[in-house]
C-alpha positions as CSV (number, residue, x, y, z in Angstrom):
1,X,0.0,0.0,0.0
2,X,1.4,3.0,-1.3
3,X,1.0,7.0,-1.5
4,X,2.2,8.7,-4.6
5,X,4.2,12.0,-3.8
6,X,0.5,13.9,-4.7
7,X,-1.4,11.8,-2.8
8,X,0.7,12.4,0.3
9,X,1.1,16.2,-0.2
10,X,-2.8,16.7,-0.3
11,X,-3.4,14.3,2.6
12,X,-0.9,16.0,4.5
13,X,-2.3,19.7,3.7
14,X,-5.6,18.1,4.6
15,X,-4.5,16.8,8.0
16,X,-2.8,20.1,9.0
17,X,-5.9,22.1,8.1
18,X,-7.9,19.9,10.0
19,X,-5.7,20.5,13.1
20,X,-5.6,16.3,14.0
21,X,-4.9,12.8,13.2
22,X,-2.1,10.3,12.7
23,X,-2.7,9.6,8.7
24,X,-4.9,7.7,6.1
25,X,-7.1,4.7,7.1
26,X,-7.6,2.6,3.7
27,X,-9.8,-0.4,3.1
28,X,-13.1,-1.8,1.2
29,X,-16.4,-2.6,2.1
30,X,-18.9,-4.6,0.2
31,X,-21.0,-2.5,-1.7
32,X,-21.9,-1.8,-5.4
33,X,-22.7,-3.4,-8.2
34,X,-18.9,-5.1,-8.9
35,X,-19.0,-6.1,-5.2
36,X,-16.7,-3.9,-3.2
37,X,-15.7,-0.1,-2.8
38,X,-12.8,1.6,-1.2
39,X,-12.8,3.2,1.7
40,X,-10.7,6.5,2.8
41,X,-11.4,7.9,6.3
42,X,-8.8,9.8,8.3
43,X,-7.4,8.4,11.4
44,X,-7.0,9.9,15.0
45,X,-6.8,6.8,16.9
46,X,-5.5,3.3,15.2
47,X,-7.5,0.3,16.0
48,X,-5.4,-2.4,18.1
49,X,-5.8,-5.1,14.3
50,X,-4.8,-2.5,12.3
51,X,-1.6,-2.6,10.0
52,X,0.4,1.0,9.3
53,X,2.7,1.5,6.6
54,X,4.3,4.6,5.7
55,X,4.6,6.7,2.5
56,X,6.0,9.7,1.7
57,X,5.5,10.9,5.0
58,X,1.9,9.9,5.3
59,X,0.7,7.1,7.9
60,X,-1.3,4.7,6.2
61,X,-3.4,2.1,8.2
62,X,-5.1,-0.7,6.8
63,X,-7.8,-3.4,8.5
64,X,-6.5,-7.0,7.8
65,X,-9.8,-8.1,6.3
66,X,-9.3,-5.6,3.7
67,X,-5.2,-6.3,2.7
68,X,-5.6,-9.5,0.6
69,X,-8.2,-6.9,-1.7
70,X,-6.0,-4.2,-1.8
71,X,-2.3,-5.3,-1.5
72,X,-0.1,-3.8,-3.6
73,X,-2.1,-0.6,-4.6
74,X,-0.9,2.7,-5.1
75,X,-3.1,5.7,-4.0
76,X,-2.9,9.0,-6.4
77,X,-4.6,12.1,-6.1
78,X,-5.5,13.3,-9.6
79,X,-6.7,16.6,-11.4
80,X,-8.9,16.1,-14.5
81,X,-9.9,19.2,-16.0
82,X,-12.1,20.4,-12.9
83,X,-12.6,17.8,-10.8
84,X,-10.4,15.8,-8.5
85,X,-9.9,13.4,-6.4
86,X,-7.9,9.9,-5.2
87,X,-7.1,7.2,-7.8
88,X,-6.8,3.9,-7.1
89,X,-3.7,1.9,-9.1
90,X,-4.8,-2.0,-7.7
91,X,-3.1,-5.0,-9.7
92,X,-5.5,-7.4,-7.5
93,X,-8.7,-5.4,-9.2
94,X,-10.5,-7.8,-11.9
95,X,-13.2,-5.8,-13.3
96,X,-15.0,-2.5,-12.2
97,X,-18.4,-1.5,-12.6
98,X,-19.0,0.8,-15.1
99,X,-19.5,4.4,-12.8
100,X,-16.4,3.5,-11.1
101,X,-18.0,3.1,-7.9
102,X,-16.9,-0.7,-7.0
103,X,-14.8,-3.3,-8.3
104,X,-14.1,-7.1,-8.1
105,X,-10.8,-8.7,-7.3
């Protein structure tokens, strides 16, 4: 599980503004039409099953239930035209629905 250098500078300016919290909690949940979603919550106290990794700065924690779905992704924060928002780089994903809203591994 990793941060690109964007990724970390935004969730970094984000933390700051917000004036807490130890870094990104990442994970899925099942949901959509493909089956499962991501899920992006910031953290100010880590859970005692959780599993942290760092990037670029950034804390990232992630609940074990959710690793085997999401090892191995990269986390991006992207600008297109004028909207933005994280992008998800997952080698375990399959197949995604077709808004984009959940995938299958």
């Amino acid at each position: 599980m990793t941060l690109t250098e964007r990724a970390a500078a935004h969730v970094t300016r984000y933390l700051a503004r917000r004036g807490k919290g130890l870094g990104l909690r990442f994970g899925v949940r099942t949901t959509g039409c493909s089956g499962m979603a991501y899920m992006l919550e910031y953290v100010d106290e880590p859970r005692p099953e959780d599993v942290s990794y760092e990037s670029h700065g950034v804390k990232v924690f992630v609940d074990p239930k959710s690793l085997v779905y999401i090892d191995g992704t990269e986390l991006d924060f992207v600008r297109e035209g004028l909207n933005e928002g994280f992008k998800f780089q997952n080698p375990n994903m399959r197949d995604e629905c077709g808004c984009g809203e959940s995938f299958r591994v």
